[in-house]
MDTraj code that builds the backbone (N, CA, C; nanometers):
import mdtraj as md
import numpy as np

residues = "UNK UNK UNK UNK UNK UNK UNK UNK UNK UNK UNK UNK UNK UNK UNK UNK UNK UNK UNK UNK UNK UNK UNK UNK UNK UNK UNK UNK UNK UNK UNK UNK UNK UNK UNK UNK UNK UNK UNK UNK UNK UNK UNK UNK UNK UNK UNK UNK UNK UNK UNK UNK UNK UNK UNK UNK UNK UNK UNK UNK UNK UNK UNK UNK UNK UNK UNK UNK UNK UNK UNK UNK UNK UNK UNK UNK UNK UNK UNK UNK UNK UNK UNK UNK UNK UNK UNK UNK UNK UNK UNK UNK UNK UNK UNK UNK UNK UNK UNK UNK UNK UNK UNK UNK UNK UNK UNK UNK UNK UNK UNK UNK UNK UNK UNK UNK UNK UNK UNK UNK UNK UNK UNK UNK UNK UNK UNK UNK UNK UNK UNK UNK UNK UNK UNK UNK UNK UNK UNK UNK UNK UNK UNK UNK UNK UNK UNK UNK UNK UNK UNK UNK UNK UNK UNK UNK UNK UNK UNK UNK UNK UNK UNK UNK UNK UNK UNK UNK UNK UNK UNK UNK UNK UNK UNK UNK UNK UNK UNK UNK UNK UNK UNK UNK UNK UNK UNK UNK UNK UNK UNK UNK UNK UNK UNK UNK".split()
xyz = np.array([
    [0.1975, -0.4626, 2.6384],
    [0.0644, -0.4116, 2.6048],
    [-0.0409, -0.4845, 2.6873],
    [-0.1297, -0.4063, 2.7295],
    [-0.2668, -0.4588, 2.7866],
    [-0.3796, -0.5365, 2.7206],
    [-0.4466, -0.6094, 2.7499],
    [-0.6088, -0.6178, 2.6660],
    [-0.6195, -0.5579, 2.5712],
    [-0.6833, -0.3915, 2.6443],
    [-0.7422, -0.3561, 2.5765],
    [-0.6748, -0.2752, 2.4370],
    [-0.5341, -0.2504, 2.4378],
    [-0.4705, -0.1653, 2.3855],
    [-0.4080, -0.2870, 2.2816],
    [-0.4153, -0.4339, 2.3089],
    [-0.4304, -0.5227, 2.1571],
    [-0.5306, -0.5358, 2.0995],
    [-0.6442, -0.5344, 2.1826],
    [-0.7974, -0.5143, 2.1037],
    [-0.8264, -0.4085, 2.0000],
    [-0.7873, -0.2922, 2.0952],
    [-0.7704, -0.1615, 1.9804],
    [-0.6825, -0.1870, 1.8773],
    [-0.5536, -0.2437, 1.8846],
    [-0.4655, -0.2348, 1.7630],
    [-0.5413, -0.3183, 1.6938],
    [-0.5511, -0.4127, 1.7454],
    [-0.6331, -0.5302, 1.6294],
    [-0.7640, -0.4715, 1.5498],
    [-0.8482, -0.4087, 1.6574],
    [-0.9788, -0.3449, 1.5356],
    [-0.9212, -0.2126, 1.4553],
    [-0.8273, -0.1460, 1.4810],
    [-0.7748, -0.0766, 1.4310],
    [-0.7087, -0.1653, 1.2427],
    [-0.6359, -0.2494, 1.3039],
    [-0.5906, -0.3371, 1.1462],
    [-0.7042, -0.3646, 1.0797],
    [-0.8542, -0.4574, 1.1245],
    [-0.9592, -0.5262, 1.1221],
    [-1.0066, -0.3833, 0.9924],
    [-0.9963, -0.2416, 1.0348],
    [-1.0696, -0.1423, 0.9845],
    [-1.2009, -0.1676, 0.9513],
    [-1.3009, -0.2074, 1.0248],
    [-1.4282, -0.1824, 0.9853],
    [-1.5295, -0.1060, 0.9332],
    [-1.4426, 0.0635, 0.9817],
    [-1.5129, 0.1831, 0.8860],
    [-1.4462, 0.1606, 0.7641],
    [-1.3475, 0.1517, 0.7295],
    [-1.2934, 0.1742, 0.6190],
    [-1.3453, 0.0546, 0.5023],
    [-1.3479, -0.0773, 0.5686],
    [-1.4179, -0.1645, 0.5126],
    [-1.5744, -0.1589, 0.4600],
    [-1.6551, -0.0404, 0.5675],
    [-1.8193, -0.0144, 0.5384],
    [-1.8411, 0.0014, 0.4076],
    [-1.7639, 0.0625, 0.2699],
    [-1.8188, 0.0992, 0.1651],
    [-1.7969, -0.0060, 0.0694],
    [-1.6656, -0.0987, 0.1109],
    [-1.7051, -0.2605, 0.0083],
    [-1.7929, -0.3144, 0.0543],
    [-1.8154, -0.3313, 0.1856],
    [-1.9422, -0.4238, 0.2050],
    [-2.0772, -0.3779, 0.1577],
    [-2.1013, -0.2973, 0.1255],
    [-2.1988, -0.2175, 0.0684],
    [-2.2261, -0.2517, -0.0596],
    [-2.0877, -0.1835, -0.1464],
    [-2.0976, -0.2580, -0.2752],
    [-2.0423, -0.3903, -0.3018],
    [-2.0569, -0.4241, -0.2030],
    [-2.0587, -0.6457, -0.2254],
    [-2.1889, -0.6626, -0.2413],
    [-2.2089, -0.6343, -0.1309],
    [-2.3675, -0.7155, -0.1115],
    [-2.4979, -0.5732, -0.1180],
    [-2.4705, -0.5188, -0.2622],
    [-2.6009, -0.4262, -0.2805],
    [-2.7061, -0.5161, -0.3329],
    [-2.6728, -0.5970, -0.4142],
    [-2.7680, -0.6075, -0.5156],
    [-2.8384, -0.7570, -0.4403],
    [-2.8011, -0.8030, -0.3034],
    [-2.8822, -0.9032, -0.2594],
    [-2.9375, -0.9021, -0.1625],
    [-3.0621, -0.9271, -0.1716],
    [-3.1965, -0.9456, -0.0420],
    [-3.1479, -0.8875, 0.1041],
    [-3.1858, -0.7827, 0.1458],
    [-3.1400, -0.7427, 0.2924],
    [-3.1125, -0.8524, 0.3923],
    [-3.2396, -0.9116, 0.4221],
    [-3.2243, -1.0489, 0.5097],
    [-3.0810, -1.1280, 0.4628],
    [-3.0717, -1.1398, 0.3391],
    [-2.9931, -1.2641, 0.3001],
    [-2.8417, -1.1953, 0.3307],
    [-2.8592, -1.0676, 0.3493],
    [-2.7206, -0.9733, 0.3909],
    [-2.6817, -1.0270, 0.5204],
    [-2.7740, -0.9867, 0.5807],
    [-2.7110, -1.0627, 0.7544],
    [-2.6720, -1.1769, 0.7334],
    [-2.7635, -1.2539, 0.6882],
    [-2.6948, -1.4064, 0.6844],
    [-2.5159, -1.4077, 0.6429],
    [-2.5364, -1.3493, 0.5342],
    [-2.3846, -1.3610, 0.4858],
    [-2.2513, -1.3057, 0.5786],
    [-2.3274, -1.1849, 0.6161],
    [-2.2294, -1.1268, 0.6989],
    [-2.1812, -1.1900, 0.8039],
    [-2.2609, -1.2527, 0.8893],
    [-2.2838, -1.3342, 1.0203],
    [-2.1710, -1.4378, 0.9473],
    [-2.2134, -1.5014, 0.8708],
    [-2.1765, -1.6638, 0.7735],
    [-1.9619, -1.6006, 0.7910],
    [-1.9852, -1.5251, 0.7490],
    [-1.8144, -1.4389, 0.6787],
    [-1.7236, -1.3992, 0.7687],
    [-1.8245, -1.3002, 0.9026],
    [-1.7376, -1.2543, 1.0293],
    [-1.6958, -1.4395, 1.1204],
    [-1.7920, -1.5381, 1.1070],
    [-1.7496, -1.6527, 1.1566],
    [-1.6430, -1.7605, 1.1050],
    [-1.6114, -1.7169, 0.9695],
    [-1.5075, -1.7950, 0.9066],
    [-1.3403, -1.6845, 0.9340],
    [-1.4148, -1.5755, 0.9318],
    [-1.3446, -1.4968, 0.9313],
    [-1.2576, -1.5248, 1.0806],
    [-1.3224, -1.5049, 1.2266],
    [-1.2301, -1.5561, 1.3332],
    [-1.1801, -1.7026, 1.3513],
    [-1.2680, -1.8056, 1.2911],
    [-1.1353, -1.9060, 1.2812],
    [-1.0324, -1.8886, 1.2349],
    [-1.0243, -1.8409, 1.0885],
    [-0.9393, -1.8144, 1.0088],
    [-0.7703, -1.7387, 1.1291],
    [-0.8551, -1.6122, 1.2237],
    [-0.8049, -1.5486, 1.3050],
    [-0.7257, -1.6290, 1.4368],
    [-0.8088, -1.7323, 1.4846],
    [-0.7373, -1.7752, 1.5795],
    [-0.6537, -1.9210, 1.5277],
    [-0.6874, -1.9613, 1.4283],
    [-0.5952, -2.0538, 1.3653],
    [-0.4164, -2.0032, 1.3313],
    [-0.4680, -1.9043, 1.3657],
    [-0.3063, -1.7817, 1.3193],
    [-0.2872, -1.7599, 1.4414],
    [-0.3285, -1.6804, 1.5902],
    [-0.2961, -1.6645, 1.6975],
    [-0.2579, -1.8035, 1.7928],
    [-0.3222, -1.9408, 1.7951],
    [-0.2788, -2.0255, 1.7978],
    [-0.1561, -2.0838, 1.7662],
    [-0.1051, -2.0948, 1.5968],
    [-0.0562, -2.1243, 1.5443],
    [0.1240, -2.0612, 1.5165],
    [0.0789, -1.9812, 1.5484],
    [0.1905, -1.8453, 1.5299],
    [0.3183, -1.8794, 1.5580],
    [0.3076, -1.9120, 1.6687],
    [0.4822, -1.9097, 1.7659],
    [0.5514, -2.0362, 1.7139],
    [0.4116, -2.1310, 1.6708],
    [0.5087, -2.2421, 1.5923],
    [0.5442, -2.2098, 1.4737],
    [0.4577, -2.1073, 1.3662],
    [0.4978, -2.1256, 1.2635],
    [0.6266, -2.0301, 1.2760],
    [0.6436, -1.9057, 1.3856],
    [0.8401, -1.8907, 1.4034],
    [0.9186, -1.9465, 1.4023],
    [0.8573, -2.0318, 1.4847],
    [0.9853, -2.1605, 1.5780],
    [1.0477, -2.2322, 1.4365],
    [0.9476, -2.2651, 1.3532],
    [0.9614, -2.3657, 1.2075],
    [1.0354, -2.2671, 1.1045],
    [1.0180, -2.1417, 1.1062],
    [1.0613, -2.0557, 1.0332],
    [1.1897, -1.9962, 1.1113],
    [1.2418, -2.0241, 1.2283],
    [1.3732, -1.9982, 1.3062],
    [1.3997, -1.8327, 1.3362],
    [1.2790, -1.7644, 1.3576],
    [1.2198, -1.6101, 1.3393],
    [1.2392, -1.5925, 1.4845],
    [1.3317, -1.4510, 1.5114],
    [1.3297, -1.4053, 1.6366],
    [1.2073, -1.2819, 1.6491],
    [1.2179, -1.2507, 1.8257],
    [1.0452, -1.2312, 1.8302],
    [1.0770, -1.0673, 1.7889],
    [1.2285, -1.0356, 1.7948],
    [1.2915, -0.8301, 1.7499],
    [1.2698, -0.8703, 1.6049],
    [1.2399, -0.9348, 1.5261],
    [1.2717, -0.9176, 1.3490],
    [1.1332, -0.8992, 1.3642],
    [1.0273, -1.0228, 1.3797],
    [0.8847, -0.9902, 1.3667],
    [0.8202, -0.8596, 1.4734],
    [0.8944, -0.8324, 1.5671],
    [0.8127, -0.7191, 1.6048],
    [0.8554, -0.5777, 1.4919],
    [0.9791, -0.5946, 1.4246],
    [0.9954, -0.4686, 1.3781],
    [0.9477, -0.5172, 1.2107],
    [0.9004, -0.6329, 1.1731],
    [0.8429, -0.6583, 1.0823],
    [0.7327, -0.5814, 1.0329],
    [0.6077, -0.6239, 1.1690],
    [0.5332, -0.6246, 1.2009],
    [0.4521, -0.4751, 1.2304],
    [0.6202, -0.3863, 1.2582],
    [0.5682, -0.2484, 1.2752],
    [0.5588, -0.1717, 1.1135],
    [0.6794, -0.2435, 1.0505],
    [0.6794, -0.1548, 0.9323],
    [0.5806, -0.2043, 0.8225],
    [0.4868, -0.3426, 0.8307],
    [0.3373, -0.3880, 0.7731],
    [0.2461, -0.3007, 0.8121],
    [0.2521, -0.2853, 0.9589],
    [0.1263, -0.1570, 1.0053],
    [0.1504, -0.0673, 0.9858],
    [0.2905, 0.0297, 0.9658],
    [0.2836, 0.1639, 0.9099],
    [0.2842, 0.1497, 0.7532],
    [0.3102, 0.0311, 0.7040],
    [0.2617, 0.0893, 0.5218],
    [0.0862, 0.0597, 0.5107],
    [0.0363, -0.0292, 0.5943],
    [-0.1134, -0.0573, 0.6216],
    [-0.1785, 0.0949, 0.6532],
    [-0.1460, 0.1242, 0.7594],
    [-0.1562, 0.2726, 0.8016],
    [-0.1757, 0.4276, 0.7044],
    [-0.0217, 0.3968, 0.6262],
    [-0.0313, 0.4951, 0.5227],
    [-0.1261, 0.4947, 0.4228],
    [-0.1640, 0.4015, 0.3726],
    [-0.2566, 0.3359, 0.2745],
    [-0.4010, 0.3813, 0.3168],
    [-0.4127, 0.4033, 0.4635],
    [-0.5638, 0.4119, 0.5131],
    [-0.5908, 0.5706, 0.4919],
    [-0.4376, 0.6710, 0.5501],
    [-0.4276, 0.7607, 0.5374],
    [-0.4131, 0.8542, 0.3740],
    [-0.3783, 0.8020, 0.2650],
    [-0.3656, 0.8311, 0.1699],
    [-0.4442, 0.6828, 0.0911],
    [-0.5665, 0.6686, 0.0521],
    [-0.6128, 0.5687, -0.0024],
    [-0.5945, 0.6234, -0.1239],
    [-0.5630, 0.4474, -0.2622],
    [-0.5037, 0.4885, -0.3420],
    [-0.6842, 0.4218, -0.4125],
    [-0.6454, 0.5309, -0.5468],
    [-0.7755, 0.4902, -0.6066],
    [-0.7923, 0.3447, -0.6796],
    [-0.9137, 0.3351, -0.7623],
    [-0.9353, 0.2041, -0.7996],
    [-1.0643, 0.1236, -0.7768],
    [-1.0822, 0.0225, -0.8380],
    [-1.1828, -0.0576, -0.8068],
    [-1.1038, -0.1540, -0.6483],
    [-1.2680, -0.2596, -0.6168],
    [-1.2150, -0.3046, -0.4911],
    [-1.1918, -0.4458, -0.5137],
    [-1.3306, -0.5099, -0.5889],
    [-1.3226, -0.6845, -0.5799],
    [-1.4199, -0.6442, -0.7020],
    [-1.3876, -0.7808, -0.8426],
    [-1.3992, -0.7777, -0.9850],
    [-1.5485, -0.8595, -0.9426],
    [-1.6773, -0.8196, -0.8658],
    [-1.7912, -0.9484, -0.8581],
    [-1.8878, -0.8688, -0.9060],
    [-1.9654, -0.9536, -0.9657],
    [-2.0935, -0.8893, -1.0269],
    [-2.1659, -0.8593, -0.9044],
    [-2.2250, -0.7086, -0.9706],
    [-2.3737, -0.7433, -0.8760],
    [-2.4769, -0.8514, -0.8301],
    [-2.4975, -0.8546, -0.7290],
    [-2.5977, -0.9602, -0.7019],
    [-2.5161, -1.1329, -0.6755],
    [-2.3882, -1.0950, -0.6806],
    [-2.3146, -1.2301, -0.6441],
    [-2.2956, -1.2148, -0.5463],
    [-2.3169, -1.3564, -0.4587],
    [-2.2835, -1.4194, -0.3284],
    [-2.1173, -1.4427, -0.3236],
    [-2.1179, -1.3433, -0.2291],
    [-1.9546, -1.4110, -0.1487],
    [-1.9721, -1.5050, -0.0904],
    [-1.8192, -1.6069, -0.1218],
    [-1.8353, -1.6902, 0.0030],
    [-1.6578, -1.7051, 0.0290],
    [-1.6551, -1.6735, 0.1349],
    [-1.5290, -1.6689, 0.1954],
    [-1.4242, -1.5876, 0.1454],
    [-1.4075, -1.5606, 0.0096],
    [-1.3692, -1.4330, -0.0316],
    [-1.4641, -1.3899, -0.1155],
    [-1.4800, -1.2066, -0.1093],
    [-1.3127, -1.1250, -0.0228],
    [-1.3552, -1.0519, 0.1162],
    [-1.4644, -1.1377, 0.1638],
    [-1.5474, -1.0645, 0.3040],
    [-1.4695, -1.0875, 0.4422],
    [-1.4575, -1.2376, 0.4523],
    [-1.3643, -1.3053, 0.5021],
    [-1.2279, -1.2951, 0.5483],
    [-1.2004, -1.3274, 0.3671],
    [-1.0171, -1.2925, 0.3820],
    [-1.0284, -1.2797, 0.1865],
    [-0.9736, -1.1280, 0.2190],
    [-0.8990, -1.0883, 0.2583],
    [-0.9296, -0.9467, 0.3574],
    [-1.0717, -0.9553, 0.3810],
    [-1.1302, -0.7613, 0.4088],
    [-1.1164, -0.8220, 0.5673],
    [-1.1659, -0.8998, 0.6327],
    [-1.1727, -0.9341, 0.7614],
    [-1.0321, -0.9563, 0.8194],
    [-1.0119, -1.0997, 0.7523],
    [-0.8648, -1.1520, 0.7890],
    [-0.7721, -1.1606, 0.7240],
    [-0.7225, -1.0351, 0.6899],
    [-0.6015, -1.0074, 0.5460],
    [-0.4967, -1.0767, 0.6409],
    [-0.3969, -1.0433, 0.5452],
    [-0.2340, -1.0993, 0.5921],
    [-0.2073, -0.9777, 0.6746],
    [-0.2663, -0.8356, 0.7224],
    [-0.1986, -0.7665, 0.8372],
    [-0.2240, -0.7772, 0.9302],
    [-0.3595, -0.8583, 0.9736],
    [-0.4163, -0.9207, 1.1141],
    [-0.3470, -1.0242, 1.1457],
    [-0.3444, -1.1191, 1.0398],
    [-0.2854, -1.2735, 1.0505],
    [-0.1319, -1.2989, 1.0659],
    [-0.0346, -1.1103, 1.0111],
    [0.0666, -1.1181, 1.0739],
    [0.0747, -1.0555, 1.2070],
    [-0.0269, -0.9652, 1.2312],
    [-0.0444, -0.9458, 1.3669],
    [-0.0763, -1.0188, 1.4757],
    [-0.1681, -1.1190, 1.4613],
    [-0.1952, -1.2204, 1.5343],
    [-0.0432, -1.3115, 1.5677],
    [0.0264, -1.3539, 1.4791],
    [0.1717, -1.4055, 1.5008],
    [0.2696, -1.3382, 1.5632],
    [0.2724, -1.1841, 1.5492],
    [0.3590, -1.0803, 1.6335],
    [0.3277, -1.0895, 1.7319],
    [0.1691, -1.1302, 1.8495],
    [0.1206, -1.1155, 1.9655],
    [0.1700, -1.2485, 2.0273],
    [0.1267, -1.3443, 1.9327],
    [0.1328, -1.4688, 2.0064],
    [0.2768, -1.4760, 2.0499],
    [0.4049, -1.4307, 1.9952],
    [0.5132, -1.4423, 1.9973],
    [0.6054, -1.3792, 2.0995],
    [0.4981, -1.2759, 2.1204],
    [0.5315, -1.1449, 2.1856],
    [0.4602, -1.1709, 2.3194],
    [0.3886, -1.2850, 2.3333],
    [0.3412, -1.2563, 2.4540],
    [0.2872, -1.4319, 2.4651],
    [0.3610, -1.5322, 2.4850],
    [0.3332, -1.6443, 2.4668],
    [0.2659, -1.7286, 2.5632],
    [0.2740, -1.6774, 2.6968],
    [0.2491, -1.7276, 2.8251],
    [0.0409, -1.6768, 2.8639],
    [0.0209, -1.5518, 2.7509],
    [-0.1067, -1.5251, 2.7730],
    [-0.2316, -1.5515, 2.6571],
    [-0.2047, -1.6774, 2.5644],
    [-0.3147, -1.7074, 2.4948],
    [-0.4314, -1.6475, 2.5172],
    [-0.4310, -1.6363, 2.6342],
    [-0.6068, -1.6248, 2.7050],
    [-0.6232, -1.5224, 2.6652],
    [-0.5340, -1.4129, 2.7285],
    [-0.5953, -1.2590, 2.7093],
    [-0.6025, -1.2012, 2.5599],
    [-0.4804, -1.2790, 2.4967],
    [-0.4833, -1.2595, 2.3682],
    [-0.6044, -1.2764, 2.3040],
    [-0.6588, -1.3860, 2.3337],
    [-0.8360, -1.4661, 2.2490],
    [-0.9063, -1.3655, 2.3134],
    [-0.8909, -1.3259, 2.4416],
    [-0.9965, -1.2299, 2.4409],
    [-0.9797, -1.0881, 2.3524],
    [-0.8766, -1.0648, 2.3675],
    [-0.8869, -0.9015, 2.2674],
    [-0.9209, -0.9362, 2.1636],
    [-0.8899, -1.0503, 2.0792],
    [-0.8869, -1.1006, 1.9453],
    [-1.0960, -1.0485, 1.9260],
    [-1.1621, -1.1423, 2.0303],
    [-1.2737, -1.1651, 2.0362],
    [-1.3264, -1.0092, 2.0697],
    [-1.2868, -0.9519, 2.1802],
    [-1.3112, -0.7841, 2.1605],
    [-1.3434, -0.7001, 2.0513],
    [-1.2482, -0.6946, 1.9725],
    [-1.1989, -0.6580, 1.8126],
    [-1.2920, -0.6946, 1.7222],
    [-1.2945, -0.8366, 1.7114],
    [-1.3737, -0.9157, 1.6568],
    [-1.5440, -0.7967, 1.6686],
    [-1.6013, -0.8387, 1.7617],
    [-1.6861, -0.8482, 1.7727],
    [-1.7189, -0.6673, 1.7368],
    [-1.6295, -0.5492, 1.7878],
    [-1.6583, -0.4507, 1.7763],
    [-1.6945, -0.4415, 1.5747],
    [-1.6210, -0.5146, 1.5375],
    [-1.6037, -0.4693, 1.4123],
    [-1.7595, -0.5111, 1.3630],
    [-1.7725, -0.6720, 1.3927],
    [-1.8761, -0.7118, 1.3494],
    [-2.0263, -0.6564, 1.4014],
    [-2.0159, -0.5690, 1.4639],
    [-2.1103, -0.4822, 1.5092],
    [-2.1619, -0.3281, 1.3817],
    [-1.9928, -0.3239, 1.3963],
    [-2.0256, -0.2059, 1.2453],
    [-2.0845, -0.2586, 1.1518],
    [-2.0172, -0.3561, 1.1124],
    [-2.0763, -0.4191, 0.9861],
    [-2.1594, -0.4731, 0.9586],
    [-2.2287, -0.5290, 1.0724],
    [-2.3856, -0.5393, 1.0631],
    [-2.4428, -0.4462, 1.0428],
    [-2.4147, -0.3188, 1.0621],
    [-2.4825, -0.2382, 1.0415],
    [-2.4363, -0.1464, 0.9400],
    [-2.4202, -0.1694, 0.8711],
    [-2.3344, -0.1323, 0.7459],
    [-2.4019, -0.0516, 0.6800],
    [-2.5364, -0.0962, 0.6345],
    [-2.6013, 0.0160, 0.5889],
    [-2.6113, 0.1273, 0.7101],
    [-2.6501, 0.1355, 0.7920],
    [-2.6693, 0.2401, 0.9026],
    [-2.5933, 0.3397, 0.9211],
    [-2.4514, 0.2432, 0.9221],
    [-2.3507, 0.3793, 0.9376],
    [-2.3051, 0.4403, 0.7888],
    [-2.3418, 0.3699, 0.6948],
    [-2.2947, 0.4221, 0.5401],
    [-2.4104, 0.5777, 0.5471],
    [-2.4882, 0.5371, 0.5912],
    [-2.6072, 0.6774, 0.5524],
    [-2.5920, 0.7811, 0.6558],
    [-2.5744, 0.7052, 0.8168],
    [-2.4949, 0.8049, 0.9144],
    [-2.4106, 0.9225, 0.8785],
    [-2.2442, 0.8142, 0.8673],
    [-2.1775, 0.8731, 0.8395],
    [-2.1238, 0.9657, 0.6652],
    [-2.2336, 0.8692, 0.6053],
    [-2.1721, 0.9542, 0.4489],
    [-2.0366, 0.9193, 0.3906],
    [-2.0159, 0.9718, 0.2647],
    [-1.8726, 0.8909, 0.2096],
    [-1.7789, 0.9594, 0.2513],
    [-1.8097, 1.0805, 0.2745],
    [-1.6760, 1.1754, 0.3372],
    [-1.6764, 1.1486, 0.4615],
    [-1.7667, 1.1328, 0.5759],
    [-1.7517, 1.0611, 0.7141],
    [-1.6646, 0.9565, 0.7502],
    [-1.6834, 0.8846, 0.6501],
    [-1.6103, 0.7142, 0.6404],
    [-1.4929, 0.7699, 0.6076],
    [-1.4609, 0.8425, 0.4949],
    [-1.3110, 0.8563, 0.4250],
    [-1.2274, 0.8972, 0.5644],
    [-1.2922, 1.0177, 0.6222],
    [-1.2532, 1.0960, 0.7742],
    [-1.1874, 1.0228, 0.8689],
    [-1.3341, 0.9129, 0.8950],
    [-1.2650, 0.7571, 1.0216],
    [-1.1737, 0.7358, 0.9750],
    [-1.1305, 0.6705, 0.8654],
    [-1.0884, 0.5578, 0.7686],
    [-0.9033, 0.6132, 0.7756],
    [-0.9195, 0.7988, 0.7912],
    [-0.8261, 0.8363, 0.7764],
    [-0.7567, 0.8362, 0.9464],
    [-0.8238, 0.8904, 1.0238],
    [-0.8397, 0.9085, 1.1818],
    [-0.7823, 0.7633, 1.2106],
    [-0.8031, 0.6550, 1.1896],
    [-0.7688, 0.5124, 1.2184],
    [-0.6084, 0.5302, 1.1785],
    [-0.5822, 0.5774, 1.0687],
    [-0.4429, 0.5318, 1.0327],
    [-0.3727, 0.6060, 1.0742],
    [-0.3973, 0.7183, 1.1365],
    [-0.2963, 0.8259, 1.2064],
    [-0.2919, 0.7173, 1.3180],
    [-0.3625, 0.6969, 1.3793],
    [-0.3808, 0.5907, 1.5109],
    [-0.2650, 0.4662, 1.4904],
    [-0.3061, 0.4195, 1.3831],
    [-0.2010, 0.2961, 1.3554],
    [-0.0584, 0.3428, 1.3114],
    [-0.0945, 0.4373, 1.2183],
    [0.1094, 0.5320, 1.2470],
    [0.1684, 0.4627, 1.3861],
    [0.0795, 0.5534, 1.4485],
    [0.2084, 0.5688, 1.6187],
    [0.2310, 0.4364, 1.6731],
    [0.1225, 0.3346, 1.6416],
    [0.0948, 0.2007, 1.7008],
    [0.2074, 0.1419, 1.6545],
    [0.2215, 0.1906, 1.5045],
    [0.3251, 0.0948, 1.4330],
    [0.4795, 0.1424, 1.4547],
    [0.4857, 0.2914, 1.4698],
    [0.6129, 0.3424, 1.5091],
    [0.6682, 0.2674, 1.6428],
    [0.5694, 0.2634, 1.7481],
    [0.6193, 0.2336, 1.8931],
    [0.6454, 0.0719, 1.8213],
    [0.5743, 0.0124, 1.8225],
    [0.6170, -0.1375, 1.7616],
    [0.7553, -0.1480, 1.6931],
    [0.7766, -0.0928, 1.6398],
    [0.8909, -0.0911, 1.5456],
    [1.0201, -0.0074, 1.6679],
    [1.0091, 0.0761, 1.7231],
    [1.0872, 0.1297, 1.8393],
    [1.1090, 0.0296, 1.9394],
    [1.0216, -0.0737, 1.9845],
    [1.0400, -0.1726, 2.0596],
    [1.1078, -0.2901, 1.9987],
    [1.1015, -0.3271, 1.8739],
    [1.1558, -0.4069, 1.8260],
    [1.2933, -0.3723, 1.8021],
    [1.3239, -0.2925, 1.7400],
    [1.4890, -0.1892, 1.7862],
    [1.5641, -0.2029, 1.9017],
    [1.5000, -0.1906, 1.9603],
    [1.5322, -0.1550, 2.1421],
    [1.5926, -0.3173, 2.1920],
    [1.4703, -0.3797, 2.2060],
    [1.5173, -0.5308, 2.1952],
    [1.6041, -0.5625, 2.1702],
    [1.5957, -0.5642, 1.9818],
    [1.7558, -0.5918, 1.9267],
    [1.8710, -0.5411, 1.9524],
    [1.8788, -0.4386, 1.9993],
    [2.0156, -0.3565, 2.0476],
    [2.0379, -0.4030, 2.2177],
    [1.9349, -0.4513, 2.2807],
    [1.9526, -0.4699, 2.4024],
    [2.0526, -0.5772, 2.4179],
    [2.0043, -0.7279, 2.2902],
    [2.0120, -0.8003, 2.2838],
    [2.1864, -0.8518, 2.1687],
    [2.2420, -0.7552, 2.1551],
    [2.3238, -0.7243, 2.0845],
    [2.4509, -0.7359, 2.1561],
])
top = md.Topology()
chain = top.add_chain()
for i, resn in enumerate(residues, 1):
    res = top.add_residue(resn, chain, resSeq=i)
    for name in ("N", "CA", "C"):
        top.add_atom(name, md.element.get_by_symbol(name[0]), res)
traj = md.Trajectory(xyz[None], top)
């Protein structure tokens, strides 16, 4: 995979449309200004959180004795049940916080920013591609930043796009991550049988 085509998978996991309508009802009931702050405050804990895992990754295999065909086909079948989930969202409430409460670090952070399907994605890349940290931090930071662009603007695109707009993206993304996750999972196969 290229740059840009881990950047995409990654803002693709990241889901930032799909994320637009908790952040909304997180932070309705507090001071607009004090919104950015938080958001800004959340997307920045949020990529440490991110590269502490892309960093970290290949050791925490090595320690865990994980070949790189189990986590790539791991890794595919996390993003196609991630995927399905985007495509068929199941109903429900999102996060138990009162109005007018301040997040802090959850659930803006982690788990909506940097859930466990980025943070196992981030470990599938690093593993999968060990010799290019660099390019990796950059897509990471690509991703990153596209998302945190939506979500600054969160109100903007909530009134833009509308709740059926968002549901639409939200759904459009996970057809996207289907195939992402199928080929992932086909490569991880392939590998293992090569390697057989």
């Amino acid at each position: 995979m290229d740059l840009l085509t881990i950047a995409v998978t990654l803002f693709l996991i990241m889901d930032p449309l799909g994320n637009l309508p908790v952040f909304v009802s997180i932070l309705k009931g507090i001071d607009p200004k004090r919104q950015q702050q938080i958001i800004i405050r959340e997307l920045c804990f949020a990529l440490i959180i991110m590269f502490l895992f892309l960093f970290a990754g290949e050791s925490m295999l090595s320690f865990l004795h994980l070949k790189q065909e189990s986590v790539s086909i791991a890794g595919g079948i996390i993003l196609f049940i991630i995927a399905i989930k985007m495509i068929f969202p199941e109903p429900g409430g999102i996060f138990g916080m009162d109005e007018g409460e301040e997040p802090f670090l959850v659930p803006i952070a982690v788990p909506m920013m940097a859930g466990p399907s980025i943070l196992a994605a981030l470990i599938l890349f690093s593993n999968q591609y060990p010799g290019q940290l660099f390019e990796l931090s950059g897509a990471l930071i690509l991703s990153w930043l596209a998302s945190a662009i939506i979500l600054m603007f969160s109100r903007a695109f909530n009134r833009l796009l509308g709740e059926r707009g968002l549901k639409a993206m939200e759904r459009l993304m996970g057809m996207l991550l289907v195939m992402i996750a199928v080929q992932m999972l086909l490569d991880g196969i392939s590998q293992y049988m090569s390697h057989s």
